[in-house]
C-alpha positions as CSV (number, residue, x, y, z in Angstrom):
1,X,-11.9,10.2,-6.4
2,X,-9.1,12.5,-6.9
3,X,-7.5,11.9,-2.6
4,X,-8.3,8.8,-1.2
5,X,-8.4,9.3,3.0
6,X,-10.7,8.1,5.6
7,X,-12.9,6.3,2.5
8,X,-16.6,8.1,4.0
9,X,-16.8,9.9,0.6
10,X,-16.6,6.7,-1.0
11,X,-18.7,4.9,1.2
12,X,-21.5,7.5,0.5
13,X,-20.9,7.1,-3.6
14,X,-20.9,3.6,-3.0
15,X,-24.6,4.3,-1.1
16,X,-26.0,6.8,-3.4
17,X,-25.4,3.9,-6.2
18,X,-27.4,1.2,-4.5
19,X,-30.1,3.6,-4.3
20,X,-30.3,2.7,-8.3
21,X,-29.8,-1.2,-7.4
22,X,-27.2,-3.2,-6.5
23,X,-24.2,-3.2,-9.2
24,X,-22.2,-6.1,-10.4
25,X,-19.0,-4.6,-9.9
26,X,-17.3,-1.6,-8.8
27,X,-14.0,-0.2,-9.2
28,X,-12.3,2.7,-7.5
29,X,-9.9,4.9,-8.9
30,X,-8.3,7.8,-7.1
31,X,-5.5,10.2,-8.5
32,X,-3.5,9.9,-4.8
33,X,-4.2,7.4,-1.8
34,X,-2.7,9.2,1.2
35,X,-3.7,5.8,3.9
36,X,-5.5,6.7,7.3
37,X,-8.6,4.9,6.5
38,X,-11.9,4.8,8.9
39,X,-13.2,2.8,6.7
40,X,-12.1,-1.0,5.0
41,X,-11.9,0.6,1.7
42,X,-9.3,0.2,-1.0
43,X,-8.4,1.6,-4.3
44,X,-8.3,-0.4,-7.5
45,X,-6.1,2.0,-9.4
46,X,-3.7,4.6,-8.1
47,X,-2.1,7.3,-9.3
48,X,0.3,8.0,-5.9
49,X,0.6,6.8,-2.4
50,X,1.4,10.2,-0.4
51,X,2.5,9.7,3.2
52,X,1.2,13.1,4.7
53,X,0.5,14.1,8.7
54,X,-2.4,13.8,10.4
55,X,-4.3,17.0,9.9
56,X,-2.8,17.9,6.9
57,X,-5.0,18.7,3.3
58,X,-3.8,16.7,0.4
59,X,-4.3,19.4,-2.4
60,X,-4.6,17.8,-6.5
61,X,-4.2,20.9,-9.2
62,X,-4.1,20.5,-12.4
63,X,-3.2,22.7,-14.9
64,X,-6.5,22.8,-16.8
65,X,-7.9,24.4,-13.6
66,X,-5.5,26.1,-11.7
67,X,-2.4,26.8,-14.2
68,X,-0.6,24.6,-11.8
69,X,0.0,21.1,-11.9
70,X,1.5,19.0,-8.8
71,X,0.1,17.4,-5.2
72,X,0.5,19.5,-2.9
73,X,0.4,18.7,1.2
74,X,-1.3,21.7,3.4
75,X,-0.2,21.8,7.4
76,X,-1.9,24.0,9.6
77,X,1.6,26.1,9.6
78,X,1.0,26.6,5.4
């Protein structure tokens, strides 16, 4: 995952993969964690731990995409 926040997007990969059976292992790895989970999820491997408001957007770009690279937090005032 490339923000890891309330964890429901994970929780629905983590779903969709025991549709195919249930898997021996899984690890998660997410470019930035930024905390405020619903959900008792956790991250393997992190990039960043970001400490960003509620109701914020954590923003990834990366230079292949966007000719930008950085992390970039959004407020409603941005």
């Amino acid at each position: 995952d490339d923000v890891l926040h309330t964890g429901r997007s994970v929780r629905a990969a983590l779903d969709a993969l025991h549709d195919f059976g249930r898997p021996t292992v899984v690890r998660l790895g997410v470019l930035i964690d930024r905390g405020g989970r619903e959900l008792p999820i956790a991250a393997d491997f992190i990039g960043q731990h970001v400490q960003a408001p509620e109701g914020s957007r954590v923003q990834v770009r990366l230079e292949e995409n966007d000719d930008i690279e950085g992390v970039f937090i959004l407020t409603s005032e941005s």
